[in-house]
C-alpha positions in Angstrom: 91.2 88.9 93.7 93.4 87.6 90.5 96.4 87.2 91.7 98.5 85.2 89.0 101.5 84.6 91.5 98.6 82.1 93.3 97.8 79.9 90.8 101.4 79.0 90.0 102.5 78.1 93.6 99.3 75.9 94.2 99.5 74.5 90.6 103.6 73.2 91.8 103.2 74.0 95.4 78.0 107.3 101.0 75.7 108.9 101.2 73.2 108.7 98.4 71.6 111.4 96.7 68.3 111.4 94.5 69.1 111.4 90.8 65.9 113.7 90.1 66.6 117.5 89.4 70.3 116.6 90.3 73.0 118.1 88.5 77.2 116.5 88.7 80.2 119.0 88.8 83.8 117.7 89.0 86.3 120.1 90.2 89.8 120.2 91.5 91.1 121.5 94.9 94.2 123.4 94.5 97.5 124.9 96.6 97.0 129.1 96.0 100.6 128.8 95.7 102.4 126.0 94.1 99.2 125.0 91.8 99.9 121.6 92.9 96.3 119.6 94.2 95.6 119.5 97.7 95.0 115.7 98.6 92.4 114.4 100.9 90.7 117.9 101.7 87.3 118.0 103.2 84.3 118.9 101.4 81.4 119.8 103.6 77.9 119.7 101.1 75.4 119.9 104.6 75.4 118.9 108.0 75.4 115.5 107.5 76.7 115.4 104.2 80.1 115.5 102.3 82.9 114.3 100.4 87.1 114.0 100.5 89.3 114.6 97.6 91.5 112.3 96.1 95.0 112.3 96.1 95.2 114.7 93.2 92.6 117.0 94.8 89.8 115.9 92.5 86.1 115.7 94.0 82.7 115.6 92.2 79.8 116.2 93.4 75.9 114.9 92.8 73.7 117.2 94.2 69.8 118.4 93.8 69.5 121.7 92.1 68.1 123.3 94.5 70.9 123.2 96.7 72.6 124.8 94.6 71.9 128.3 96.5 74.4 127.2 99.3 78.1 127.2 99.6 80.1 124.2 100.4 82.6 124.6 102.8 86.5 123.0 101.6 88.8 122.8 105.0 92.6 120.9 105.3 95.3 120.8 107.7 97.7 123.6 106.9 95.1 126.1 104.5 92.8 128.8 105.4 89.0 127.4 105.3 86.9 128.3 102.3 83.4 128.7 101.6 82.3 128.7 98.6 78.7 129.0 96.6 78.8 126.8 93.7 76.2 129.4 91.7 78.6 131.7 91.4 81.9 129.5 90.8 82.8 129.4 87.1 85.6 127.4 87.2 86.7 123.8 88.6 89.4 124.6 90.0 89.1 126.4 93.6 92.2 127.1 95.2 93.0 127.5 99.4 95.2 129.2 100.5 98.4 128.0 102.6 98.5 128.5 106.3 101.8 127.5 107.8 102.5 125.7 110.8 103.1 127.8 113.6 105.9 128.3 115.6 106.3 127.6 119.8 105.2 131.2 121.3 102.7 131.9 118.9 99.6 130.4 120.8 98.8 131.6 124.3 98.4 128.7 127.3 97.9 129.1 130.8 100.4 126.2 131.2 102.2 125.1 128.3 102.6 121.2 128.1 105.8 119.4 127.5 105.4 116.6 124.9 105.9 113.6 127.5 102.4 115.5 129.1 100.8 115.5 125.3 101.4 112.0 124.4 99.9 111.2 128.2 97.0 113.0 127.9 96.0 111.3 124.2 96.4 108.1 126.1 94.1 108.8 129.0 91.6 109.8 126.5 91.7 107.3 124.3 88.7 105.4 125.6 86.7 108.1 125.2 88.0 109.8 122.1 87.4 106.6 120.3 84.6 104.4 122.2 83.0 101.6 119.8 79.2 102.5 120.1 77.2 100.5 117.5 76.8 102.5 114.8 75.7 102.8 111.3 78.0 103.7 108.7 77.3 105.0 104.7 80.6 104.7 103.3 82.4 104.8 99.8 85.6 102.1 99.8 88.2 101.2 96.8 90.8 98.8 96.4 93.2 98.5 94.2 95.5 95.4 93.8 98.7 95.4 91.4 100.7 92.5 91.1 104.1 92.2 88.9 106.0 89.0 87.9 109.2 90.3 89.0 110.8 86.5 88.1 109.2 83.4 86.5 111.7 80.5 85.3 110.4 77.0 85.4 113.0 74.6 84.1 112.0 71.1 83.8 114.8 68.8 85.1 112.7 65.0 84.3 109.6 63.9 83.0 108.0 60.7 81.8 105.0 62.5 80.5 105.4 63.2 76.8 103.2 66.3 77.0 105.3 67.5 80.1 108.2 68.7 78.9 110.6 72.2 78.1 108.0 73.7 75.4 105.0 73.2 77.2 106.3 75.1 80.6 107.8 77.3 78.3 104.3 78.0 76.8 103.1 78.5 80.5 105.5 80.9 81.0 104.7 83.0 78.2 100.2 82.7 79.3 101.0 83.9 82.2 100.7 87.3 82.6 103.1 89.4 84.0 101.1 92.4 85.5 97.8 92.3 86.7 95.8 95.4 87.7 92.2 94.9 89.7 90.1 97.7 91.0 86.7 97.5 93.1 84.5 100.3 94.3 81.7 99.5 96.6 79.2 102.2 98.2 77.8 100.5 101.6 76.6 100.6 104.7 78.6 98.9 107.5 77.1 98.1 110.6 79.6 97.5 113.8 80.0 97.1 117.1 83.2 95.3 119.3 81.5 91.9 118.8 79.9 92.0 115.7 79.8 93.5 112.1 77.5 93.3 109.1 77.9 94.9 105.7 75.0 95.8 103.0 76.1 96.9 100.2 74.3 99.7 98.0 76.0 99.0 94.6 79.5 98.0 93.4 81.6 98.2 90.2 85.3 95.9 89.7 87.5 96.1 86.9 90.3 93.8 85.5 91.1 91.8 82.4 88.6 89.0 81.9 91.6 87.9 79.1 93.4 87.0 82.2 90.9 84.6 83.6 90.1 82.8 79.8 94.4 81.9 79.6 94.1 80.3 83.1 90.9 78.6 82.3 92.2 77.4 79.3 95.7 76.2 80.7 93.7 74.6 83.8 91.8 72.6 81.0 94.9 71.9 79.5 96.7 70.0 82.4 93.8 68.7 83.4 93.6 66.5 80.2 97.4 65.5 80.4 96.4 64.7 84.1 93.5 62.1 83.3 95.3 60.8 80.0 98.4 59.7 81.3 97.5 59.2 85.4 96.2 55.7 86.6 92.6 56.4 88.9 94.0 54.7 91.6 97.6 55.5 91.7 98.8 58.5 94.2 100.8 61.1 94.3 104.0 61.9 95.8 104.5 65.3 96.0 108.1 67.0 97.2 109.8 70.0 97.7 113.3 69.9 98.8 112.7 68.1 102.4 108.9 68.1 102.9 106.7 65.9 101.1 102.8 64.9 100.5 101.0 61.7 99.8 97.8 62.7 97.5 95.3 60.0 96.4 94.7 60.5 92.3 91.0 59.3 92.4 89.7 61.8 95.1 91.4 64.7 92.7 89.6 63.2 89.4 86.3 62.5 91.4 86.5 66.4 92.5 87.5 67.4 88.9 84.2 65.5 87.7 82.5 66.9 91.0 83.5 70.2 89.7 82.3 70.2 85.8 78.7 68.2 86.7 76.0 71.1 85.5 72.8 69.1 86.2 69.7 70.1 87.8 70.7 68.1 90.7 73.1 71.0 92.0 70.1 73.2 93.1 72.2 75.0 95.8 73.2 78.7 94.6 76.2 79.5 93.6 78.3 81.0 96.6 79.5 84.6 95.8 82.7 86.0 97.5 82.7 89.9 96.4 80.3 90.7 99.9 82.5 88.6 102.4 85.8 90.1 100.0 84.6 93.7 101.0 83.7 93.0 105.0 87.4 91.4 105.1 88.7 94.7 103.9 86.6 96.9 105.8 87.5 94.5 109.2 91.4 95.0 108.6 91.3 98.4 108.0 89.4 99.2 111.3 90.6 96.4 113.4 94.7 98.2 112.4 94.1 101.9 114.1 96.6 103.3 116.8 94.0 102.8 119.8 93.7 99.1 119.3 96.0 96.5 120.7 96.4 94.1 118.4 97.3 96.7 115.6 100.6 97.0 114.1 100.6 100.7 114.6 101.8 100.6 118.0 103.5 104.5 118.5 100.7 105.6 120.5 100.4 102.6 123.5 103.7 102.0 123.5 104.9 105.4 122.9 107.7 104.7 124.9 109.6 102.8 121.7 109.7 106.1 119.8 111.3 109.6 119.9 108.4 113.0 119.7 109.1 116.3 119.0 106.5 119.2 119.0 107.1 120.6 115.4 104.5 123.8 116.2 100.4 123.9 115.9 97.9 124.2 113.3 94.4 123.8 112.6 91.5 121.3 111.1 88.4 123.2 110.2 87.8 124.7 113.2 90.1 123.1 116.0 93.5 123.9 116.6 95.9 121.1 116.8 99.4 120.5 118.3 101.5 118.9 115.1 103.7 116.2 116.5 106.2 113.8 114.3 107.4 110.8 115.6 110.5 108.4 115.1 111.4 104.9 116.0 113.9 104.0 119.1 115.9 100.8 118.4 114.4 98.4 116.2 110.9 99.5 115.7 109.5 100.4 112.0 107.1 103.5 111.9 107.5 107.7 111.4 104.9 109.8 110.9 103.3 113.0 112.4 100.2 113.5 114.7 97.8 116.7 114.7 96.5 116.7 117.8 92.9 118.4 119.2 94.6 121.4 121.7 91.0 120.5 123.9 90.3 116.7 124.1 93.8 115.5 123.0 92.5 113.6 120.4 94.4 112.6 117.4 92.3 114.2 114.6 94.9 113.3 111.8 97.9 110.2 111.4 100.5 110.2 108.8 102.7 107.0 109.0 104.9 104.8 107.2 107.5 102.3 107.5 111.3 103.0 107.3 112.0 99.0 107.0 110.4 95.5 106.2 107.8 94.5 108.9 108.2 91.2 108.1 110.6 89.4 106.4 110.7 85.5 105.5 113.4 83.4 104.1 113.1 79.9 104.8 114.2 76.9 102.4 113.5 78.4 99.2 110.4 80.4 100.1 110.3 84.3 100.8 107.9 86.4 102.1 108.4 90.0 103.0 106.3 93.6 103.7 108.2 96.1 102.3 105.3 99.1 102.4 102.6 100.2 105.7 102.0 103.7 105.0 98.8 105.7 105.4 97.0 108.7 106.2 93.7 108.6 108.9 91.3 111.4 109.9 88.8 111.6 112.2 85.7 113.8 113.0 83.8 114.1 115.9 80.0 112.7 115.9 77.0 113.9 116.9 78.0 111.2 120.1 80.4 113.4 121.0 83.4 110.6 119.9 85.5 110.5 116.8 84.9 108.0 114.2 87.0 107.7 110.9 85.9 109.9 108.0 88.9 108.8 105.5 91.5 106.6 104.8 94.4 105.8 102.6 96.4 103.3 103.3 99.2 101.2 101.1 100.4 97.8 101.6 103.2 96.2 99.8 104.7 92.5 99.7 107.3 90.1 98.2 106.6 86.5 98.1 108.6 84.0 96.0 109.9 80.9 95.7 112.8 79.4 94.7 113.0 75.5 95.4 112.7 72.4 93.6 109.4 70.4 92.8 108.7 66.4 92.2 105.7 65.0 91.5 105.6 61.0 91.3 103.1 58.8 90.9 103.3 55.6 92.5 100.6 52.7 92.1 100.7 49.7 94.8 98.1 47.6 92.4 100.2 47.4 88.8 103.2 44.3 89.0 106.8 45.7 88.6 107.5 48.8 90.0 105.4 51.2 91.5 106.9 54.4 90.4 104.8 55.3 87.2 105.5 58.8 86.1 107.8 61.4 87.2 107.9 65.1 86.9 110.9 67.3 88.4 110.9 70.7 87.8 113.1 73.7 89.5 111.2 77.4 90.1 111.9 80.3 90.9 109.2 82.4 91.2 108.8 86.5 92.8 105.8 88.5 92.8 105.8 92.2 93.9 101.8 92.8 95.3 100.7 96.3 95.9 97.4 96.6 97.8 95.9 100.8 97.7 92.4 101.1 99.7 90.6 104.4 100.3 87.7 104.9 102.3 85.9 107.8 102.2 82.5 107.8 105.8 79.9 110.0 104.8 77.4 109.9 107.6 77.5 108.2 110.9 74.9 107.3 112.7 74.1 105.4 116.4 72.1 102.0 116.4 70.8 99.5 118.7 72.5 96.3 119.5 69.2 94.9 118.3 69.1 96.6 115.2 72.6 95.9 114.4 71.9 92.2 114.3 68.8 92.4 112.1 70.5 93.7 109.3 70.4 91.5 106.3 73.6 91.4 104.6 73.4 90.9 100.6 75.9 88.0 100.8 75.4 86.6 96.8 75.7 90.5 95.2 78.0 90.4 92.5 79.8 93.7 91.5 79.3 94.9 87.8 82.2 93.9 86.1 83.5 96.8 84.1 86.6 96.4 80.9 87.3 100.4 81.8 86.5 102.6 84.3 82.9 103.8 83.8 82.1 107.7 85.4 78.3 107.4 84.4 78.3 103.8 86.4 77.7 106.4 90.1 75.7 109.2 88.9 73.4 109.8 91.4 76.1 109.2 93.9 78.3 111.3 95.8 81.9 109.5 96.1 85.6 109.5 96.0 86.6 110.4 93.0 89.1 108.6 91.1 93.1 108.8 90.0 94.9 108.8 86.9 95.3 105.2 87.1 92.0 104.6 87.8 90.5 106.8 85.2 92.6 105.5 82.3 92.1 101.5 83.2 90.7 99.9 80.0 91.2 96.1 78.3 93.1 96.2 75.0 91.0 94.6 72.2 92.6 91.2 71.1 
């Protein structure tokens, strides 16, 4: 990921579908009503094949001719269930129609649960509602990473290198940039089980400014020449900041620098590619963080007893009825959000949440770290296994970390006569960075494997992603998957 913020503190501390006879439609998903899009509805193209919409209401399509003849079926919480045959549909916009939640009395029990009874019986089924099967998984994820300079001062208080000094950190300052903006879009399929997980991925697109990555390459060249010009091979470095302080030996960073820039035939090992192993860490957190699991941070479910529930009425998802429950924190925990509940197997078919305050918050001699946004949306459809497994996700994490501490580098040499102090650079930052990290996943087809299967799979662990300078629609025809938003869409490097 290019996060700018980084390289300043270490530098001073699916489902695919046949291109043949296809044919792509884009269309948007609308409230009868308001006219406003309907987010995250479900688009059913077969029995084993569909699509969500964004959060605009936006879905496209990639689908044979042939089908063509059939309706596709468009279902979300709160709006009546639509079919609809694409033949005969002339427009691109196809609007549901509201259904309101409704009221206590309206549906007919022949014993009526409290909510204490409700959250019960989603936590005796939980196990079975959500067991971890190996399975197979063609999925569509996207990440989107934002970062904003919110401060960047670097005043130079000493320094015996020439080079060193007010204009050239000023210069620095002014490189760097400010915001940052990278996208990725992968199409996969993810293999899991409790013990182990493997990822192949089918193709994969990320966008960002390359301009980014010239500035720092050129600034790293940069220091790296004042660094060998006016450093002694077998001095060291004394690095502080405020109490704490590291000893760092300069020939072991010059023998890695030259390490680092040798291009001869005698490096015949392959480059090591991060983009697969970038992907499986995304696709770990965002499974390993669901209600049923222990060690997630979404905790109103087993320990339900930390928040308040009300029973706010029922409703329906496709076909199943569902009691709609909200949720708020007792005492000092962070989450609200509502539940919509299966009325049969009591299992939690949709989660809204967010935080109402920091999750965690850092400030500790001049360094700051702090979550300021959790929020998300999770739903789940039941298998041909008879459990549910995730078939989307949005979820939203924001963080502050900053900096704001003094920094001395000296170098000190035991083998020159005089003193050993040699050079000294002290320098005063104060640094915050605001991070915003979007991911959507969109499952397209579950299916059951073998423990034995699971383990052969051959993950594609050097694929590198096509870089794009703007978001390319052409790049995933042929491809059924989620499409994109406004920001997304209009993404594009600004010609120098």
């Amino acid at each position: 990921m290019k996060y700018p913020v980084f390289f300043i503190l270490a530098l001073f501390g699916g489902f695919q579908v046949p291109c043949l006879m296809s044919q792509s439609a884009g269309y948007k998903v609308m409230d009868a009503h308001s006219g406003e899009g309907v987010p995250y509805a479900t688009i059913q193209l077969g029995a084993h094949t569909g699509t969500v919409t964004n959060e605009e209401g936006r879905f496209s399509i990639q689908t044979d001719i042939s089908v063509l003849r059939d309706s596709i079926y468009i279902s979300s919480m709160g709006y009546e269930k639509r079919g609809v045959s694409l033949q005969q549909l002339s427009d691109s916009i196809i609007y549901l129609t509201p259904k309101p939640i409704a009221l206590e009395g309206v549906y007919l029990f022949d014993k009526e649960l409290t909510v204490a009874e409700i959250i019960a019986k989603i936590k005796d089924n939980l196990a079975e509602n959500y067991r971890s099967d190996p399975t197979k998984q063609r999925l569509f994820i996207r990440h989107s990473s934002f970062n904003t300079l919110q401060k960047l001062d670097i005043a130079v208080k000493e320094s015996t290198i020439a080079e060193f000094n007010k204009k050239f950190i000023d210069s620095i300052v002014r490189i760097l940039p400010r915001s940052a903006a990278y996208f990725t879009e992968s199409l996969c399929d993810y293999y899991r089980s409790p013990g182990e997980n493997r990822l192949k991925i089918v193709k994969a697109a990320e966008l960002y400014d390359k301009n980014n990555e010239g500035s720092m390459e050129a600034l790293s060249k940069k220091l790296e020449k004042i660094f060998i010009d006016n450093v002694k091979s077998n001095s060291y470095l004394k690095i502080k900041s405020g109490i704490f302080g590291q000893k760092v030996q300069v020939d072991s960073i010059l023998e890695a620098s030259e390490e680092g820039s040798d291009t001869e035939e005698g490096l015949k090992e392959p480059k090591k590619h991060e983009y697969q192993s970038q992907q499986k860490r995304h696709l770990q957190h965002l499974y390993n963080d669901q209600f049923f699991n222990r060690d997630s941070k979404l905790n109103f479910i087993l320990q339900s007893s930390r928040y308040e529930f009300s029973l706010r009425g029922y409703s329906n998802i496709g076909d199943q009825d569902v009691y709609v429950l909200d949720f708020n924190p007792r005492r000092k925990e962070e989450f609200k959000g509502t539940l919509y509940v299966n009325l049969e197997d009591f299992a939690i078919m949709r989660v809204e949440y967010e935080n109402i305050k920091s999750l965690r918050r850092i400030r500790l001699l001049g360094l700051r770290y702090e979550e300021t946004k959790y929020r998300g949306t999770t739903l789940f459809a039941k298998g041909s296994g008879g459990h549910y497994e995730i078939q989307f996700m949005e979820k939203i994490e924001g963080r502050l970390m900053g900096v704001n501490r003094p920094l001395q580098v000296i170098e000190k040499n035991k083998f020159v006569k005089g003193r050993r102090k040699q050079n000294e650079l002290s320098l005063q930052l104060d640094i915050l960075n605001n991070n915003l990290e979007k991911y959507e996943l969109v499952v397209f087809n579950t299916a059951m494997v073998s423990g034995v299967e699971l383990s052969g799979v051959e993950e594609n662990t050097n694929l590198e992603a096509a870089y794009q300078s703007h978001y390319d629609p052409e790049f995933w025809k042929g491809y059924n998957i989620m499409e994109p938003n406004e920001a997304l869409r209009s993404f594009t490097i600004p010609e120098e």
